[in-house]
Structure formats: C-alpha cells, structure tokens
N, CA, C and O of each residue as an XYZ file, in Angstrom:
340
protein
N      79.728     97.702    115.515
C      78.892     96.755    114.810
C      77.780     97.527    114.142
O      77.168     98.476    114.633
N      77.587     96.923    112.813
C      76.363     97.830    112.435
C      75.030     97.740    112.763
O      74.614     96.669    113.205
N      74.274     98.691    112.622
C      73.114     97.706    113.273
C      71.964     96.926    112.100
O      70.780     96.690    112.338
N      72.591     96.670    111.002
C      71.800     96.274    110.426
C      72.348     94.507    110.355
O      71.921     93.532    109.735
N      73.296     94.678    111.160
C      73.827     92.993    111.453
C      72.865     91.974    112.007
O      71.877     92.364    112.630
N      73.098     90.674    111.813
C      71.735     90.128    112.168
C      72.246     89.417    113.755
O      73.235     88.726    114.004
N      71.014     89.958    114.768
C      71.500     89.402    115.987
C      71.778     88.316    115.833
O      72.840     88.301    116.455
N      71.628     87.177    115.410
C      72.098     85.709    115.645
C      73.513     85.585    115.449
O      74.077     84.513    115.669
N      74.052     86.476    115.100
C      75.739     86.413    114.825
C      76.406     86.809    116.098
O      77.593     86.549    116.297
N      75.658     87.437    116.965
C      76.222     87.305    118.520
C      76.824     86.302    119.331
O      76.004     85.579    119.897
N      77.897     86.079    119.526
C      77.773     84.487    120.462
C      78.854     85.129    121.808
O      79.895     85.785    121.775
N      78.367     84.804    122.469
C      79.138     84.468    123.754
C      80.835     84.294    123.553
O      81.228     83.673    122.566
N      81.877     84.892    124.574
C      82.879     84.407    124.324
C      83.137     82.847    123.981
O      83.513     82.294    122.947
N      82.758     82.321    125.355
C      82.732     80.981    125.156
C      82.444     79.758    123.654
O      82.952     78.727    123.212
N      81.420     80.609    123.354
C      80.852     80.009    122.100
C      81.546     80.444    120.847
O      81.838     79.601    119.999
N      81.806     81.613    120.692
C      82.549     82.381    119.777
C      84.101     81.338    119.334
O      84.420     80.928    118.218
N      84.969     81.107    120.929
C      86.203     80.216    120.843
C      86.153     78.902    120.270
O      86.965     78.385    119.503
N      84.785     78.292    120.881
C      84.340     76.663    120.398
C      84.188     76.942    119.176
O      85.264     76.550    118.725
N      83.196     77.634    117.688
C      83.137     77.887    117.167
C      84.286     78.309    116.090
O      84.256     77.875    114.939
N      85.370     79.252    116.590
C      86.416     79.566    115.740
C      87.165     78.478    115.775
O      87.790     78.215    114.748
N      87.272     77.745    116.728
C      88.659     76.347    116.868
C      87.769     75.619    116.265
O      88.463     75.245    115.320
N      86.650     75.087    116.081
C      85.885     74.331    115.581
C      86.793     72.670    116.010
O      87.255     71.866    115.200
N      86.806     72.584    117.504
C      86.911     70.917    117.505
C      88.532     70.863    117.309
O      88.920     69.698    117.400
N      89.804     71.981    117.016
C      90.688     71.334    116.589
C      91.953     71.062    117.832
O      92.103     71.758    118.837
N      92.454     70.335    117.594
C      93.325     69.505    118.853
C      93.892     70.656    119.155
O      93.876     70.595    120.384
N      94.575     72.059    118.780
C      95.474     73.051    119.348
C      94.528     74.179    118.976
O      94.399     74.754    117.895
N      93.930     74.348    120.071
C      93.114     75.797    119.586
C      94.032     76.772    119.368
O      95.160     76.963    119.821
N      93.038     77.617    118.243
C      93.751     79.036    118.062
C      93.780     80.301    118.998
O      94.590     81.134    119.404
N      92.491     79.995    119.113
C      91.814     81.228    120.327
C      91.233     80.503    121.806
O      90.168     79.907    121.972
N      92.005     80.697    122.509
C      91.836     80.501    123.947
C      90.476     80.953    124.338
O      89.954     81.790    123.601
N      89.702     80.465    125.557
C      88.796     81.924    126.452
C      89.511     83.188    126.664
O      89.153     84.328    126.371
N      90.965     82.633    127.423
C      91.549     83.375    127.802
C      91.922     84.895    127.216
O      91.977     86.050    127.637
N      92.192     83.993    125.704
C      92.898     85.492    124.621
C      91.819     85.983    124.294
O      91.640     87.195    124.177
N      90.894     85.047    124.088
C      89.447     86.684    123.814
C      88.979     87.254    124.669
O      88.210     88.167    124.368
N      89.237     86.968    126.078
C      88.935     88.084    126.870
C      89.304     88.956    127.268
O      88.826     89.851    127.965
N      91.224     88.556    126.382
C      92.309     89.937    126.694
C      92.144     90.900    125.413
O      92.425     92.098    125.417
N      91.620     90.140    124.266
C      91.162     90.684    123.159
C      89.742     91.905    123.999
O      89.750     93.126    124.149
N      89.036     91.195    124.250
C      87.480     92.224    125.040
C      88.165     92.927    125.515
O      88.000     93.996    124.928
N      89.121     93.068    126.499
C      89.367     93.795    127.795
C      90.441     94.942    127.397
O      90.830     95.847    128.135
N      90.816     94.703    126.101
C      91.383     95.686    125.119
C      91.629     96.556    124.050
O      92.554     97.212    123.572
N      89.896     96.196    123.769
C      88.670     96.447    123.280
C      89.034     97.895    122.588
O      89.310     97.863    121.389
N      89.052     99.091    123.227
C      89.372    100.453    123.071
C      90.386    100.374    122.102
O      90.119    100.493    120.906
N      91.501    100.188    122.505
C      93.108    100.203    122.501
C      93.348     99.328    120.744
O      94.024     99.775    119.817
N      92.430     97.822    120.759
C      92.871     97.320    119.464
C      91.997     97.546    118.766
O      92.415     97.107    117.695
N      90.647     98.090    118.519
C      89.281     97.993    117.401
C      88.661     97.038    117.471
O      87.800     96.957    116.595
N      88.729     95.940    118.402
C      87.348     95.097    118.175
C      86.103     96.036    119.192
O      85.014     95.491    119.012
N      85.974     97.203    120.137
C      85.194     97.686    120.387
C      83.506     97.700    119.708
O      82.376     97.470    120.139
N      84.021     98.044    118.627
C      82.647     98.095    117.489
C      81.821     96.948    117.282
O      80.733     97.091    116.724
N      82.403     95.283    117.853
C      81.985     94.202    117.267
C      81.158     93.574    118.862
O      80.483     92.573    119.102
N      81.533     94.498    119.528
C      81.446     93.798    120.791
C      79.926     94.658    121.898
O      79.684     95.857    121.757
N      79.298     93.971    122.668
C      77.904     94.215    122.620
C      77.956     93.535    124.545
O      78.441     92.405    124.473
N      77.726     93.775    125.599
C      77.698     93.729    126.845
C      76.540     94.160    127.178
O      75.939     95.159    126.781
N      76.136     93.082    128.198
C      74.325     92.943    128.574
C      74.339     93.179    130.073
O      73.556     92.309    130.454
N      74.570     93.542    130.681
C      74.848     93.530    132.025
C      76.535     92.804    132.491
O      77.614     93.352    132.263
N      76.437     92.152    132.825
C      77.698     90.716    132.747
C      78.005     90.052    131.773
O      79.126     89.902    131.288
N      76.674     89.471    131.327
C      77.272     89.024    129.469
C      77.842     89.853    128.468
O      77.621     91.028    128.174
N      78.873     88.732    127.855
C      79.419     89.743    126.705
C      79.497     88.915    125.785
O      79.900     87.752    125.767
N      78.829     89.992    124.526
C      78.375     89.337    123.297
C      79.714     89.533    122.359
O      80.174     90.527    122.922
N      80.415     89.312    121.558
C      81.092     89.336    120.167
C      80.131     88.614    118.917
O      79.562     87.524    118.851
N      80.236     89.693    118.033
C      79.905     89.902    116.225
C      80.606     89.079    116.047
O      81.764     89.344    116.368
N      80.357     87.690    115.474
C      80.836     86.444    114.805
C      81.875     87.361    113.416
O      83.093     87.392    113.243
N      80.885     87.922    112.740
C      81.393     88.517    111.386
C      82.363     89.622    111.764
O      83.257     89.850    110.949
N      82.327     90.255    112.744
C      83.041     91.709    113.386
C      84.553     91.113    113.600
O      85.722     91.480    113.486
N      83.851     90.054    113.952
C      85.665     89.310    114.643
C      86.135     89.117    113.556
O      87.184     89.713    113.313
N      85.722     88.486    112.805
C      86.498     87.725    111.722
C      87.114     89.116    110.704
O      88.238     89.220    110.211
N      85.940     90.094    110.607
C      86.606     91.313    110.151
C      87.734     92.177    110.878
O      88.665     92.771    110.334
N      87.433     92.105    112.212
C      88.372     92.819    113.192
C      89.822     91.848    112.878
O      90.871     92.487    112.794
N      89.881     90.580    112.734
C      91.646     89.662    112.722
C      91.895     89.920    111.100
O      93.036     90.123    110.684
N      90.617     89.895    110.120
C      91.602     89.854    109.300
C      92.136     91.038    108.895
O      92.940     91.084    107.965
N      91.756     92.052    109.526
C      92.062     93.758    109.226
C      93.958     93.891    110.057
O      94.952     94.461    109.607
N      93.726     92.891    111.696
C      94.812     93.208    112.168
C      95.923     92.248    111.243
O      97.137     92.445    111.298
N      95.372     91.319    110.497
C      96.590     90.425    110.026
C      97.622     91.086    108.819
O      98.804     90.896    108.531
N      96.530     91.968    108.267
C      96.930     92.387    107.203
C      98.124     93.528    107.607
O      99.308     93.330    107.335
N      97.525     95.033    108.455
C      98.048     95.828    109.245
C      99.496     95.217    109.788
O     100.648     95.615    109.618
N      98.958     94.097    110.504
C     101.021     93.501    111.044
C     101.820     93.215    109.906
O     102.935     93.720    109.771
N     101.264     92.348    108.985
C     102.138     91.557    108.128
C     102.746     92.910    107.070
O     103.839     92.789    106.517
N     101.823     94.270    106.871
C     102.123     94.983    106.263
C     103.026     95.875    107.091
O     103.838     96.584    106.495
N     102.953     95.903    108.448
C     104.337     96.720    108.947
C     105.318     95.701    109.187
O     106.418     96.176    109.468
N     105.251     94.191    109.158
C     106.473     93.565    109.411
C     107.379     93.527    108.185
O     108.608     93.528    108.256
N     106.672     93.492    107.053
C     107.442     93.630    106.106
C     107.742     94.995    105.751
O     108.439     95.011    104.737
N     107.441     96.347    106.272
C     107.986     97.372    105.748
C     109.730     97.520    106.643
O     110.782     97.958    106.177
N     109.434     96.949    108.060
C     110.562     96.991    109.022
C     111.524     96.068    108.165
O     112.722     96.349    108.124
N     111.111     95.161    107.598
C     112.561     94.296    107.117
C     112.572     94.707    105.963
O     113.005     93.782    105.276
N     112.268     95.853    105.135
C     113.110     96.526    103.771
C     113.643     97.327    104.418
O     114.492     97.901    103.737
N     113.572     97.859    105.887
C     114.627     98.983    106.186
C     116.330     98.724    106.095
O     117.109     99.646    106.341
C-alpha cells in the first residue's frame, strides 16, 4: 500500500465484505474467502494492501479492488492463452 493512501480506505475484513457485496442476496466475497485471501497474502499479492494492528486486520479498500482486478485480468489472460494451444 502506498503510503500516500488515505487511511480512511482501511476497513476491517468484515466491513470490507459488507461493503464489496453491498446488500446483495448471493455475496461475492465471503468473511471466509477474504481471510483465505489475507492468509495468502505472500503467495497471491494482496500483501501490499493489507495493514495488521496487533489482531486487527486492516485491507486497502482501493488495494483490493486493484489487487482482483490485476488477478482477473492475469487468469482470463492465461485461460485464454491455454485454449489457443
């Protein structure tokens, strides 16, 4: 995260999920999956967006949204290179 990001874009997992589903009958993002998202942190690149206070853990509102749409692009661009093989 950079640090010229503005703290208020921090939210809580919890808040982060309410926020991205915004209210809708089939959420997209579980608690669950963003905490396998956090807990894998290293391994996929949301590391950089992500901010831990003792026990609390913060996620970059904007980091996330940059961190999925970076991975959407990355899959959809190797799924389609595998099916011209």
């Amino acid at each position: 995260m950079a640090s010229s990001q503005n703290p208020t874009d921090l939210r809580s997992i919890s808040a982060l999920c309410e926020h991205v589903n915004n209210g809708a009958k089939h959420p997209t993002f579980t608690d669950h999956a963003l905490r396998h998202y956090v807990r894998h942190a290293d391994e996929n690149g949301l590391a950089p967006h992500i901010r831990r206070l003792g026990r609390k853990i913060l996620i970059s509102e904007s980091g996330f949204y940059a961190w999925l749409n970076s991975r959407t692009t990355s899959t959809t661009t190797t799924m389609n290179s595998d099916q011209a093989a």
